[in-house]
Steps between C-alpha positions, in 0.01 A plus 500: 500500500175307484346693753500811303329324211237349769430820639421681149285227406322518853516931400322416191249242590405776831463808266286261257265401798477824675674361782792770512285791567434579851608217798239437732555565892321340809437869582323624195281191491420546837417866450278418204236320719491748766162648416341693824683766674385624819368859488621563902865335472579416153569122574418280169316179498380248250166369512209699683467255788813595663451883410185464672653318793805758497270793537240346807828431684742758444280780442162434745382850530543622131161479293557159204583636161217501229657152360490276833150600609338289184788229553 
């Protein structure tokens, strides 16, 4: 039975921290630093190099969206 008494403890130390609220996913983390998202196929990417990248090879004959051409 001193499991049970270990787990409130670890309950109560968790709610006291804020640690018990919402668990945290590879997925959702991922998702949170997605940033661009291609206008032509709705792909996401990071950082603006790669976006840039993305769209000169995947999408050659499509005019560059208003936030690669300063980039």
């Amino acid at each position: 039975m001193a499991r049970g008494h270990q787990k409130e403890l670890a309950r109560a130390r968790n709610e006291k921290t804020g640690a018990g609220g919402k668990p945290t996913t590879q997925k959702g983390t991922a998702a949170a630093g997605l940033t661009f998202q291609c206008p032509v196929c709705k792909a996401q990417m990071g950082d603006p190099k790669t976006y840039k990248q993305h769209f000169e090879s995947k999408h050659p004959k499509s005019e560059l969206p208003p936030e690669l051409k300063d980039a």
